[in-house]
C-alpha positions, 0 to 999 in steps of 0.5 A: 971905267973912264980910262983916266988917270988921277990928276986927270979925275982930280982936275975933273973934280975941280972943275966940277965934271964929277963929285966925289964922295968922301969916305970918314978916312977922306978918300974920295970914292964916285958914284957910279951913276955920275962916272956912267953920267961921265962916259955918256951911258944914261939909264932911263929910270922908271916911273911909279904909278902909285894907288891905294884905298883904305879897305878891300870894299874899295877895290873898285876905287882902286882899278879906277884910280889905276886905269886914271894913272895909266891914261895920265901915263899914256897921255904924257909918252910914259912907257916904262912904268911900274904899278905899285897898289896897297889896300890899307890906312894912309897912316899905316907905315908898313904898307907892301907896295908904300915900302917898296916904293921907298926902297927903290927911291932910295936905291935910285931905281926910280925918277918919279911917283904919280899919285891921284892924290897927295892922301893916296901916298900917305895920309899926313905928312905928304910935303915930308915925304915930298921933300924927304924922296926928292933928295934922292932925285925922286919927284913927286906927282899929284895929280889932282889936288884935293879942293875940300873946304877947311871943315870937310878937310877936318872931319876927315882927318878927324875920322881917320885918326879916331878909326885908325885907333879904335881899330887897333883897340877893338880890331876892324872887325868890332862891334865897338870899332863901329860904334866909336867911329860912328859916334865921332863922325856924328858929332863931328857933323852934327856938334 
């Protein structure tokens, strides 16, 4: 692809132009996009404009945060863009759009993921992740950071937590799912 020769690429790896990747037999082996990096081809990578809510009661939070993250994308001259929506628990880790986005992260398709809030992407572990995707040169985006006072914060992890078990105990759709998450949150608010 460069049109080089091999001491030209080893004296390229020694001043640092390319990086190569050793294979456990020690060969060296380049990552396509660094040689396209080498010969000037740059591929413009897509942004993530990520939403999601707990529950199909909250579609209308959804559009809302969807059409908030496309005027964010506008204001800041972003025209290749992909809409990625879940409807469920930020502590499911099985959600269709939540892994989606990971494997283009991983596939290096994308270069950032804009969220309306950190708890959108996930509802703990938000700087793991954080951390985890931008080793694979992927940014993550908050737009807005939650301003919540510590015990407010609390009661909603709490509540989270408590309705996420009790749902695979009882199923969503129980008269005991409801009775046990109502009870929490009472005596969370109320001890």
């Amino acid at each position: 692809m460069l049109g080089i020769s091999y001491t030209t690429l080893r004296d390229y790896v020694r001043r640092g132009y390319i990086k190569p990747v050793l294979t456990p037999g020690g060969r060296w082996r380049f990552r396509e996009e660094d040689v396209e990096r080498l010969i000037g081809v740059v591929r413009q990578k897509r942004v993530i404009l990520y939403a999601r809510v707990s529950s199909n009661s909250q579609r209308d939070d959804l559009e809302r945060q969807v059409k908030a993250l496309e005027e964010w994308a506008r204001q800041n001259n972003i025209a290749d863009y992909e809409v990625v929506t879940d409807i469920g628990s930020g502590l499911k880790e099985d959600r269709k759009g939540f892994k989606k986005v990971l494997k283009l992260a991983v596939e290096r398709k994308i270069s950032r993921i804009i969220v309306e809030y950190p708890d959108r992407l996930t509802r703990f572990g938000f700087k793991t992740i954080e951390e985890l995707l931008k080793a694979f040169g992927v940014e993550v985006v908050a737009l807005n950071q939650e301003g919540k006072d510590p015990r407010e914060e609390l009661v909603e992890d709490l509540t989270t937590i408590v309705s996420h078990f009790a749902e695979k105990l009882y199923g969503m759709r129980s008269h005991k799912y409801e009775k046990v998450v109502e009870g929490v949150r009472k005596l969370i608010e109320d001890p």
